[in-house]
DODREN-373286 format. One record per residue (C-alpha): x negated, y, z negated; residue number from 0; residue in one letter. Coordinates in steps of 0.2 Angstrom, whole numbers. Example, Ala and Ser with C-alpha at 12.3 -4.5 7.8 and 13.67 -1.06 7.14 Angstrom:
BEGIN
> -62  -22  -39  0  A
> -68  -5  -36  1  S
***
This chain:
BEGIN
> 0  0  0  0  X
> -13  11  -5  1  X
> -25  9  11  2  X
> -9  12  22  3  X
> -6  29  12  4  X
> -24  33  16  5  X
> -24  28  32  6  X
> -8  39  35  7  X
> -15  52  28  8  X
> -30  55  41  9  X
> -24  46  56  10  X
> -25  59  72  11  X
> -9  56  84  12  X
> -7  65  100  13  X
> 9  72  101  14  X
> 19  88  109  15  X
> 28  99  100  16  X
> 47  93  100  17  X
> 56  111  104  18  X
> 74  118  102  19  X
> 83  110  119  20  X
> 93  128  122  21  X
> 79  145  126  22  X
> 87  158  113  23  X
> 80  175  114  24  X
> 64  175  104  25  X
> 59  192  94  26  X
> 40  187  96  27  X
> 29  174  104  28  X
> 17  163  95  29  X
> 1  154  105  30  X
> 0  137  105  31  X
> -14  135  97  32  X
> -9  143  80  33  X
> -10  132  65  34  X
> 8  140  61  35  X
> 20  144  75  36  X
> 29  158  65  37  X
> 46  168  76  38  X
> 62  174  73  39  X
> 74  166  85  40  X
> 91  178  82  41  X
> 93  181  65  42  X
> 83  164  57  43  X
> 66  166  54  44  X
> 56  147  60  45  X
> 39  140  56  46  X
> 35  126  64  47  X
> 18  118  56  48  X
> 6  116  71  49  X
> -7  104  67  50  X
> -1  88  74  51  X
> -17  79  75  52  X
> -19  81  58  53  X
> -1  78  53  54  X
> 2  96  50  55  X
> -9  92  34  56  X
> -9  110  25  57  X
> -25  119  25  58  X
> -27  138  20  59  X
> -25  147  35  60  X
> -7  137  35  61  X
> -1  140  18  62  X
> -5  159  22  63  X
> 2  160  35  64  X
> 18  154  28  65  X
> 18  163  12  66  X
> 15  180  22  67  X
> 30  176  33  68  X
> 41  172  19  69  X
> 38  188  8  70  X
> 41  198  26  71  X
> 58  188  28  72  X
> 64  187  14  73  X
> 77  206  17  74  X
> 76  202  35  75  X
> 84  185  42  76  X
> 99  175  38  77  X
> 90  160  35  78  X
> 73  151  35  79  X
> 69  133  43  80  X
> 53  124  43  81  X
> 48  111  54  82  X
> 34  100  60  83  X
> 25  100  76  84  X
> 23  83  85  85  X
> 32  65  83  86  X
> 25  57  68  87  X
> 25  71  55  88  X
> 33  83  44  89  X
> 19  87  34  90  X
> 7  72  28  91  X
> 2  83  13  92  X
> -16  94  11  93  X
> -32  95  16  94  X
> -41  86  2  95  X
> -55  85  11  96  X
> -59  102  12  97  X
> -53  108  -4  98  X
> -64  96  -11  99  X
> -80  101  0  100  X
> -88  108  -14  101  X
> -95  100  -32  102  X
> -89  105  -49  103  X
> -100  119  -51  104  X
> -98  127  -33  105  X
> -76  120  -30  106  X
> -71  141  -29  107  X
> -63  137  -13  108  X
> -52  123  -19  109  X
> -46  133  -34  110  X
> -40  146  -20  111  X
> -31  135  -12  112  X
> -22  126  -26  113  X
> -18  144  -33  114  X
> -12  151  -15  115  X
> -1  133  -10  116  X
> 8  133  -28  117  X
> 12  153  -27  118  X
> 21  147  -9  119  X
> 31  133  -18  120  X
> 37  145  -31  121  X
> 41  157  -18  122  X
> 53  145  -8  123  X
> 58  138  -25  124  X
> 66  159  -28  125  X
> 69  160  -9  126  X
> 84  172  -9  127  X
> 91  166  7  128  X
> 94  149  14  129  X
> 80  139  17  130  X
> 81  124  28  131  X
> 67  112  29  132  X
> 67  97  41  133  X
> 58  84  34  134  X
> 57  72  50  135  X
> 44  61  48  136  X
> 29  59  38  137  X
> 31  71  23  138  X
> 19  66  9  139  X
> 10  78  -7  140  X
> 9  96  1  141  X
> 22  92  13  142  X
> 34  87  -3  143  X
> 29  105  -12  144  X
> 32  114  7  145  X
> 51  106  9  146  X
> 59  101  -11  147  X
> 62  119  -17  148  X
> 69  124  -4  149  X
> 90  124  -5  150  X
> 90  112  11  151  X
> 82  95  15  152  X
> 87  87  30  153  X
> 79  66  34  154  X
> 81  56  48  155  X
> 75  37  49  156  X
> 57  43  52  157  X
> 57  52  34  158  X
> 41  45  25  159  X
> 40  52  7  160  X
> 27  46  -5  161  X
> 16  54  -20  162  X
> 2  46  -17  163  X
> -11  58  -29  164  X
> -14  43  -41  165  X
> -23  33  -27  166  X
> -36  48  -23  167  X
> -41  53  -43  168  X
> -28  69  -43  169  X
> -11  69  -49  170  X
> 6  71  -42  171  X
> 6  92  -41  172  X
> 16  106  -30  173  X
> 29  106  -43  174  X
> 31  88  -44  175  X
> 30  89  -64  176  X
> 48  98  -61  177  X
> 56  89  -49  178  X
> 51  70  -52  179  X
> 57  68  -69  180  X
> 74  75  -64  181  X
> 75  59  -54  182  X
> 88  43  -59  183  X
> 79  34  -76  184  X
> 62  34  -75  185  X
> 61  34  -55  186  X
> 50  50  -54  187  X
> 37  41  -66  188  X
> 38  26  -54  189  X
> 34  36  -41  190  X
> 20  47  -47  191  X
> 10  31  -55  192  X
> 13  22  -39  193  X
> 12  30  -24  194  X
> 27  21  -20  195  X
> 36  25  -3  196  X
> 53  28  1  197  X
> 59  29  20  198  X
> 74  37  29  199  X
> 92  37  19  200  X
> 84  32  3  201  X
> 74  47  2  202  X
> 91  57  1  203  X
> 99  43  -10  204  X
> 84  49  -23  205  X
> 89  68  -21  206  X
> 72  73  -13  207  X
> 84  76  2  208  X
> 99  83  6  209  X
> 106  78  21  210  X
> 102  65  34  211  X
> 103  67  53  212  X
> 96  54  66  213  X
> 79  60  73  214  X
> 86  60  91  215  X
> 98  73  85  216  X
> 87  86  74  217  X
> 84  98  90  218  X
> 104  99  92  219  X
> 107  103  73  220  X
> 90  116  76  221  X
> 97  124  90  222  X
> 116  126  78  223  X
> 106  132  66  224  X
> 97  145  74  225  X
> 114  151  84  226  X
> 122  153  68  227  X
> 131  170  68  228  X
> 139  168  51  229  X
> 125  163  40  230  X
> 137  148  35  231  X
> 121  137  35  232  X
> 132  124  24  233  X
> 145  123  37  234  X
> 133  120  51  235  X
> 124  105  39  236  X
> 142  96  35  237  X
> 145  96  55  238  X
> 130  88  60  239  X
> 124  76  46  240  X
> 130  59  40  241  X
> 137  53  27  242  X
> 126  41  19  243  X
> 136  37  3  244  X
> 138  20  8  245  X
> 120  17  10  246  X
> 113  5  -4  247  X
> 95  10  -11  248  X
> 82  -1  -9  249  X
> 76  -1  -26  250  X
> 93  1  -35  251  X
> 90  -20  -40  252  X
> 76  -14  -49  253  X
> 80  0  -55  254  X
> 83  -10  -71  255  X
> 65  -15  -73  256  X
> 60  3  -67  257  X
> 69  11  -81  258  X
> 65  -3  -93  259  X
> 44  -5  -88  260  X
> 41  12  -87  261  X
> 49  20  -105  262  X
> 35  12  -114  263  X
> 27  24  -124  264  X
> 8  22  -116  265  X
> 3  18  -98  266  X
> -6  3  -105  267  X
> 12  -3  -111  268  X
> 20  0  -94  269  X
> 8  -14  -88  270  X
> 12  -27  -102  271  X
> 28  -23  -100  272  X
> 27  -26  -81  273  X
> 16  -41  -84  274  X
> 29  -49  -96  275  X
> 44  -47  -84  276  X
> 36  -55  -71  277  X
> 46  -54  -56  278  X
> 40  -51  -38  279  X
> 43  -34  -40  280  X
> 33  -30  -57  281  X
> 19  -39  -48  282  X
> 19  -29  -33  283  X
> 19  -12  -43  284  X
> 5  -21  -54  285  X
> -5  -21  -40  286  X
> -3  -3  -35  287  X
> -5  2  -52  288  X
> -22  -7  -52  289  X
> -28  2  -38  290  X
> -25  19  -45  291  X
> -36  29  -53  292  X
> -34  27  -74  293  X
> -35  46  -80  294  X
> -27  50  -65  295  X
> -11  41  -70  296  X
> -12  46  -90  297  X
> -12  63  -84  298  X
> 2  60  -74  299  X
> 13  52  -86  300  X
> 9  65  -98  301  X
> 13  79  -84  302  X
> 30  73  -80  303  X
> 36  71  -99  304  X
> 30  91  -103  305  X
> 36  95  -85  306  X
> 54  89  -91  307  X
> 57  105  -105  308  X
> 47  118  -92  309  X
> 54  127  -77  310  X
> 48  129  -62  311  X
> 36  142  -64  312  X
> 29  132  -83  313  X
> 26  117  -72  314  X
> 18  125  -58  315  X
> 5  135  -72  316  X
> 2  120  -80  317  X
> -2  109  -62  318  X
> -14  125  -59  319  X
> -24  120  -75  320  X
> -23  101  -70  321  X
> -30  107  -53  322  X
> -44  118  -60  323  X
> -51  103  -72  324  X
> -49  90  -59  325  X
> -63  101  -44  326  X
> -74  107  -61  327  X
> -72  86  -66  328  X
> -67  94  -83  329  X
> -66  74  -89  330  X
> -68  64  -74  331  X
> -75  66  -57  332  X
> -63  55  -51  333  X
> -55  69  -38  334  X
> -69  68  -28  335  X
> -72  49  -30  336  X
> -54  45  -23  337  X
> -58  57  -8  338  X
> -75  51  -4  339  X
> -66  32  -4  340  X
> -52  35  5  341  X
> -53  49  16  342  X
> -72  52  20  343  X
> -82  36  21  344  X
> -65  27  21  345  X
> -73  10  12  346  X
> -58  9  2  347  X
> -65  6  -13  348  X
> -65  20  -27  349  X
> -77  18  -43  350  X
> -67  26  -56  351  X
> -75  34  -71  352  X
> -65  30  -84  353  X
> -64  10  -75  354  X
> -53  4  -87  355  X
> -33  13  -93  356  X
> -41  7  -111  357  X
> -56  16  -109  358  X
> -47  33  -105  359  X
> -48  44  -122  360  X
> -33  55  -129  361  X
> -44  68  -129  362  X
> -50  66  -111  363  X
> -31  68  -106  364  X
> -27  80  -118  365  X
> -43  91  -113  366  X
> -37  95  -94  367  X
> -20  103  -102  368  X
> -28  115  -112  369  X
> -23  133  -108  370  X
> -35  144  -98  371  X
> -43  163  -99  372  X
> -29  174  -93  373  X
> -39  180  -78  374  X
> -38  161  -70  375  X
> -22  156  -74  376  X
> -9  154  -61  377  X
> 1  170  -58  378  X
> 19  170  -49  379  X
***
């Protein structure tokens, strides 16, 4: 599971940009070769995520790009939709390899990023008008942060969502300390421990999306969208989306050992507990767990239980100082050791430092949450 994440993550695909079928009148043009394809078409303002070789993975140029575009929009369209360029991806999350080119005494331009990428989230999180994200394909880490605070998620049968931080030494961040443990029972810890991923209708039976449309359809529902006169974006969705409530999730059977495995108190219980069950499924998800980095995932589960009592903004801080300590290696290099693995030389193979869940301190964890000067913590 984890090596197809990975491999998902960095595969290059050639594909064209799927455009809007109808030619409205544009108020500006944008080159092709822009990492962001950002115009108002009418009265809604669109960004369509232009890296399709890279999966529209979000670098900085991107994310400012963006957040530029939304400040200026904000008192001056109807509505705001976001899109990905090419036929495999929404967004397949960010550019980890960059942000950690540096070392922990030289990672200035990682913190940049992380700081720039979570003021964007909070942004579309307080996004005054309608924002309409279409989620149709791959849409992994920063492509989660770019799409769930927005008021609109739209899936199709290519959706492809996954937290997959846990497998490269991070932790699950973009403001997933708000919106995972406001998922069913323990689902969000599930996901952010495992990497798990959820495909098509399942992703809206979880509530990361909120409608669902077949692929072949989204440039019909683009081109209502951007034809809208009344700003009824609501209407527009109801008349072009499915009703999926017939749809059965496919881990609603387990959602029993989910909810039961994953209250233990300790991530080391979670895998007794899972080892006591003993079903094919608590198997499987052992062997994800064992893959993952062992800070990585105690920070995790202690991320989602604060993250539960904060807002938006709280959890979006607190991910900022989990950022920080993860590029300066505060407790673990491990950031860098799950990059290196799986993205860079690729041999699949990560040496985790803590090596062992038992060898991972109270005080190692509780180290990365401690607050920062005011001059570096996370203004929005």
């Amino acid at each position: 599971m984890v090596r197809n994440i990975s491999s998902l993550l960095i595969t290059g695909v050639n594909s064209v940009c799927r455009l809007s079928r109808s030619q409205p009148v544009r108020s500006m043009s944008s080159k092709t070769d822009d990492v962001v394809l950002a115009e108002i078409i009418n009265n809604t303002g669109v960004l369509t995520l232009n890296r399709p070789r890279a999966l529209n993975s979000l670098n900085e140029a991107m994310v400012t790009i963006v957040l530029e575009k939304l400040r200026e929009w904000e008192n001056k369209v109807q509505c705001v939709v976001v899109r990905g360029s090419g036929e495999k991806a929404f967004c397949a999350g960010g550019d980890v390899v960059a942000v950690t080119s540096g070392s922990p005494t030289s990672c200035q331009y990682g913190k940049d990023f992380f700081r720039k990428e979570y003021t964007m989230d909070y942004t579309i999180g307080q996004f005054k008008k309608p924002y309409v994200a279409l989620i149709d394909g791959i849409t992994m880490g920063g492509g989660v942060g770019i799409s769930v605070h927005g008021k609109y998620r739209v899936a199709t049968e290519k959706t492809l969502f996954a937290m997959p931080e846990t497998a490269i030494g991070l932790f699950p961040d973009v403001g997933a300390s708000h919106f995972l443990p406001r998922l069913e029972g323990k689902l969000g810890l599930y996901l952010a421990l495992t990497g798990q991923r959820l495909k098509g209708k399942d992703v809206v039976k979880i509530g990361f999306g909120t409608h669902f449309i077949e692929s072949k359809d989204v440039p019909r529902l683009f081109d209502a969208i951007v034809n809208l006169k009344n700003g009824d974006v609501d209407n527009v969705l109801r008349q072009h989306t499915q009703d999926i409530s017939s749809h059965q999730f496919s881990l609603g059977a387990h959602m029993g050992v989910i909810n039961q495995a994953f209250s233990a108190p300790t991530v080391e219980e979670i895998v007794k507990c899972l080892e006591r069950e003993g079903s094919e499924f608590s198997s499987a998800t052992l062997k994800l767990l064992n893959k993952m980095s062992p800070i990585s995932m105690k920070i995790a589960k202690m991320e989602l239980e604060k993250g539960a009592k904060m807002n938006l903004k709280e959890c979006l801080q607190m991910e900022y100082r989990l950022a920080k300590a993860a590029l300066e290696a505060t407790s673990s290099p491990d950031f860098y050791e799950g990059v290196r693995a799986l993205l860079k030389d690729k041999d699949q193979n990560p040496k985790w430092k803590p090596a062992r869940l038992e060898e991972v301190t109270d005080d190692m964890v509780n180290k990365v949450f401690l607050s920062i000067s005011a001059d570096e913590e996370l203004k929005l």
